[in-house]
N, C-alpha and C positions, 0 to 999 in steps of 0.2 A: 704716723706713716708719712716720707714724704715723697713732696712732686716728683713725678715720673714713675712710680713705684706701682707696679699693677697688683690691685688688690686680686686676692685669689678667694674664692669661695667654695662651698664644698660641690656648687654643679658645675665649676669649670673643667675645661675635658683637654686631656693631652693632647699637647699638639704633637701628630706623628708626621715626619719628611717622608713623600711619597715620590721614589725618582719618577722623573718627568722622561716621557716619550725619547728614547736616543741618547738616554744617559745610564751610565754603568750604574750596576750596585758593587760599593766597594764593601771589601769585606770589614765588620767591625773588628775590634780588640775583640778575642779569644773565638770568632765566627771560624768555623770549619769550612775549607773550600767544600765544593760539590764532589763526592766520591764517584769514580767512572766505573768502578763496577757495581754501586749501589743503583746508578743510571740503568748500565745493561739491564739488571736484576729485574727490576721494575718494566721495563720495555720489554724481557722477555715474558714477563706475567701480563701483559697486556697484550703482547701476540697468542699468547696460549687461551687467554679470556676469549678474544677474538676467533679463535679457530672452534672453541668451545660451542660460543653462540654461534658458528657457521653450523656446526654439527649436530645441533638441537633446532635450527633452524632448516636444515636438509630432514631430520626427523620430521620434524610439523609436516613439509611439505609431503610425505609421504604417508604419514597417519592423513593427511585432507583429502588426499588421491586415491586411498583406502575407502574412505570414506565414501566419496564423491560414485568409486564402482559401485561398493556395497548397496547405494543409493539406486542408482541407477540398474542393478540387480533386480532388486525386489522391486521399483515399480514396473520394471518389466515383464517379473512373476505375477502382479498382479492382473497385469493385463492379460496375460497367456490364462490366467484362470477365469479371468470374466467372461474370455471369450469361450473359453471352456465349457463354463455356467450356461450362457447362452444359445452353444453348437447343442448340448443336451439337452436343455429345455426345448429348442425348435424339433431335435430328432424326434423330445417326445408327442410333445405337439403334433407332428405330422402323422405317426404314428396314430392317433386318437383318430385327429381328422380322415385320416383313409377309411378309417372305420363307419365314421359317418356319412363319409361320401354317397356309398349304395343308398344309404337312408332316403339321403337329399335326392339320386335319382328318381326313386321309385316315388316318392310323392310330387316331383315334378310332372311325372309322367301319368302320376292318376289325375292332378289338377286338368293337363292338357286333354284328359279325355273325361270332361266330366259334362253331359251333356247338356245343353244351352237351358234346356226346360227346367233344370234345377238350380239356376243360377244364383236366382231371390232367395235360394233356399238359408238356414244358418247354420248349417251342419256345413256345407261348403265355404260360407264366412269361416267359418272355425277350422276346415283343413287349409284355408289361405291362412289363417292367421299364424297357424303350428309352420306352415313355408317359412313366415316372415321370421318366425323366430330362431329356425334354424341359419336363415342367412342372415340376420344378426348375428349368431354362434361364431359363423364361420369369417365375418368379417373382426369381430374382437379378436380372433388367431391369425390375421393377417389372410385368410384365404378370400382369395378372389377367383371369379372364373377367367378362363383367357380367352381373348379374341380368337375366334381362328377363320370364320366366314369369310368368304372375300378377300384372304390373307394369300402371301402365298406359302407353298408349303415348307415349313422348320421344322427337321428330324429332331430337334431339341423339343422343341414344344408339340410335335403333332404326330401322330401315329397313324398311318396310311390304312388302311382295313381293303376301301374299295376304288379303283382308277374306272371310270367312265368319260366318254365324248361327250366334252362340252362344246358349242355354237356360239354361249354367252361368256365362259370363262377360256382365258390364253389357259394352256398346259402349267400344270406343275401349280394351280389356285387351289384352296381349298372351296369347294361345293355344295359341301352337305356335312354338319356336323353330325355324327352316328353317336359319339357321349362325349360331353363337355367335359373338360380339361380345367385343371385349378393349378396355381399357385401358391405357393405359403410364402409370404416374403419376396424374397428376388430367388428361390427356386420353385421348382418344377414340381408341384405334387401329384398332380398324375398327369399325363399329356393326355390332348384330346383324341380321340379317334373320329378320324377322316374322311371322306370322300375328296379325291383328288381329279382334276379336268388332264383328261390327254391332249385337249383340243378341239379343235371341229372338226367332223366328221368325217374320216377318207373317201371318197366314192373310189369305187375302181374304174382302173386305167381305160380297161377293154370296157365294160359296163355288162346288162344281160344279153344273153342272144334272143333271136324271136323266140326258139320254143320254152323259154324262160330259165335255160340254163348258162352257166359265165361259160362265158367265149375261151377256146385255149389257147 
């Protein structure tokens, strides 16, 4: 083999002409030019591809917004049932409790009259303790009593019974509780019944005459 002659071996690799940036490709011996309707052909299959995936792609978005209601549906049914769960469970609640209520009067009202001399006794330990457990009961059901003394009067929470002259309370105070009032939660399970203050007392204008009858 001589000088200048490049040996060739079997990993040597074809040298292939790759045109450079701004240079034509000329066509070879027997190269077909570019067909302009095989061009269209093709660009009209890649506008149809294109409209295709727009139209699977308006799909999706409308299967996700299906979606996203259906979603939004049902945790809102579940919420309407919780509260559902809940509205009945407290009706029944209240329902019990009213039941119990009278209970809880009457043995308020034997404790408050139970006289001093039997105080030491353990039979009176034991109807305070039966109290405590019923107002235990009633505070596990959310029942509470309500303020009403020295309040003034709320047709929502207070049931008027009797209006008397008060000296010490302005008009329109409650005075005298006649039976305590409960709540269950944030409503009203029985309102209390009330003594309400008119005021302090009117004297009259004229006043009495001597022989002890009002002046006319």
């Amino acid at each position: 083999m001589g000088e200048g002659e490049v040996r060739s071996t079997e990993n040597d690799q074809e040298q292939v002409d790759v045109p450079r940036q701004g240079e034509t490709h000329e066509l070879e011996a027997g190269e077909a030019p570019l067909d302009s309707a095989a061009v269209e052909e093709v660009l009209s299959e890649t506008d149809q591809l294109q409209r295709e995936a727009d139209r699977w792609r308006e799909k999706a978005e409308e299967y996700l917004d299906k979606y996203r209601r259906g979603a939004a549906e049902f945790a809102n049914y579940r919420k309407r049932q919780d509260r559902e769960r809940a509205e009945s469970a407290l009706r029944t609640s209240a329902q019990v409790m009213r039941q119990l209520l009278p209970v809880v009067d009457d043995l308020e009202r034997a404790i408050s009259n139970i006289p001093g001399e039997f105080a030491a006794d353990g039979w009176v330990e034991g109807v305070l303790l039966i109290d405590r457990k019923l107002k235990s009961v009633l505070e596990q059901f959310q029942v509470v009593p309500i303020e009403a003394l020295g309040k003034p009067f709320d047709p929502y929470f207070h049931s008027a019974l009797v209006r008397c002259e008060s000296n010490e309370q302005p008009a329109g105070t409650v005075v005298e509780e006649l039976e305590r009032g409960y709540m269950i939660g944030d409503r009203v399970l029985r309102p209390t019944i009330v003594k309400v203050s008119t005021g302090p007392e009117q004297e009259s204008e004229a006043g009495p005459g001597l022989d002890g009858q009002v002046a006319e």
